[in-house]
C-alpha positions as CSV (number, residue, x, y, z in Angstrom):
1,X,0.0,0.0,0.0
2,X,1.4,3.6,-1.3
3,X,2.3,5.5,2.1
4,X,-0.1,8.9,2.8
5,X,0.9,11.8,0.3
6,X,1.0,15.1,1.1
7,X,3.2,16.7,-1.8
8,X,0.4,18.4,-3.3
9,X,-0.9,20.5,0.3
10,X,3.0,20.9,1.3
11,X,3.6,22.5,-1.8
12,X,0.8,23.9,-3.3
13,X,-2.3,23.8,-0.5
14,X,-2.2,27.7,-0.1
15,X,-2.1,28.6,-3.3
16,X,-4.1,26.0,-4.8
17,X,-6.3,23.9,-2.1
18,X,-8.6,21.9,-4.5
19,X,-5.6,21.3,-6.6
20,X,-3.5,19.9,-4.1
21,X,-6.6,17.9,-2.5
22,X,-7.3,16.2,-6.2
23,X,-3.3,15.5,-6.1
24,X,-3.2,14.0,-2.5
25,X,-6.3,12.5,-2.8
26,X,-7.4,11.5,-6.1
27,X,-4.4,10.7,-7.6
28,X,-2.5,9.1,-5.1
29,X,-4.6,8.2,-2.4
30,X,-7.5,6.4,-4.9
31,X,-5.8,5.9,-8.3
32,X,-2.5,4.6,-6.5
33,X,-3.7,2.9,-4.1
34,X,-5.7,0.5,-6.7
35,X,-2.8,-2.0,-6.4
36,X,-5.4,-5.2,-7.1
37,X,-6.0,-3.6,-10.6
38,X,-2.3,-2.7,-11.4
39,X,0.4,-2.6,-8.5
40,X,2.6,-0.1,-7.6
41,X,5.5,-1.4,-9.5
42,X,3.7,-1.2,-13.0
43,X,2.3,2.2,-12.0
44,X,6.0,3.6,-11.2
45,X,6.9,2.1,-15.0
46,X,3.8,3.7,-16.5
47,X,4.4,6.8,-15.0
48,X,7.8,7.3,-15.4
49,X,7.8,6.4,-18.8
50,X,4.7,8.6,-19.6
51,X,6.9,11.4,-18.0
52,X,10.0,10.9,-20.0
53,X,7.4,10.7,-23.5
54,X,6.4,14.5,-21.7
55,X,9.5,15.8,-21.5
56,X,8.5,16.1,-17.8
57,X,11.7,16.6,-16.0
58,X,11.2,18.3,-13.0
59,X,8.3,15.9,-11.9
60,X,10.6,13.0,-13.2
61,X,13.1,12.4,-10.6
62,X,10.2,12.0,-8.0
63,X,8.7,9.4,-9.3
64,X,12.1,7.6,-10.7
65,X,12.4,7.4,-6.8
66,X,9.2,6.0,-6.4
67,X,9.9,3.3,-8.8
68,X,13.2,2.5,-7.1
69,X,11.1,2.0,-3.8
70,X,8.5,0.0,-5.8
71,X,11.6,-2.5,-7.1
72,X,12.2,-1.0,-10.7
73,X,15.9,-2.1,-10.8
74,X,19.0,0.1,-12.7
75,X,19.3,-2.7,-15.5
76,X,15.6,-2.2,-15.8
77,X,15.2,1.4,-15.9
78,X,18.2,1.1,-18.1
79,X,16.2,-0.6,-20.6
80,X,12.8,1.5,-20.4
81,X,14.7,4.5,-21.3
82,X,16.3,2.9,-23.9
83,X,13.3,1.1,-25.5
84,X,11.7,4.6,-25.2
85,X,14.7,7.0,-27.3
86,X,13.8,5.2,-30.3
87,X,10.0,6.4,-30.0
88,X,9.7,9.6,-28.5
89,X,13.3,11.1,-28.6
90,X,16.9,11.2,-28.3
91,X,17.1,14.4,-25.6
92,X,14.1,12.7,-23.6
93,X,16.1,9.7,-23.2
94,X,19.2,12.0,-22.2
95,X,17.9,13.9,-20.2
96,X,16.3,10.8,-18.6
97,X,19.5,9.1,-18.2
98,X,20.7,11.5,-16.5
99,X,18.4,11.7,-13.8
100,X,18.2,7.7,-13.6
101,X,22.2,7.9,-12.9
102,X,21.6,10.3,-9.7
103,X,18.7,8.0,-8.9
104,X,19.9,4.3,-9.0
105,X,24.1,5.2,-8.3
106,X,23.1,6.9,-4.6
């Protein structure tokens, strides 16, 4: 089970409440948490691949720890970046490798 989040009221709960309460909530407390559907593991891959396919590289290194947590392994995150430079770009996958190195060499 995916431990209580609170990113989205830390960092955003003044300035945006329903915002935050969708992202601490919705997302990750109902969506997440539907681990009999699709566990946390596959969600981590799913996500950080659908970040890296974004461009999304300030959210990206969040969740590339969340998929360590969840068991994605450095030969394996190895892989989905590499599967994923031949369809949505050389940079993405760069700039994703980059972020994986800080990630899976701590």
């Amino acid at each position: 089970m995916a431990k209580k989040q609170t990113a989205g009221r830390d960092n955003l709960g003044d300035f945006a409440p329903k915002f935050a309460e969708l992202n601490d909530d919705v997302l990750f407390g109902e969506v997440w948490s539907r681990e009999k559907e699709l566990n946390l593991r596959d969600r981590s891959m799913i996500t950080v691949s659908a970040l890296i396919t974004k461009g999304a590289f300030t959210q990206l290194p969040a969740h590339m720890k969340l998929a360590k947590e969840h068991g994605i392994t450095k030969d394996e995150i190895v892989e989905v970046i590499t599967q994923l430079a031949f369809y949505v770009g050389w940079p993405n996958a760069w700039s994703a490798f980059n972020i994986a190195k800080d990630i899976w060499n701590d």
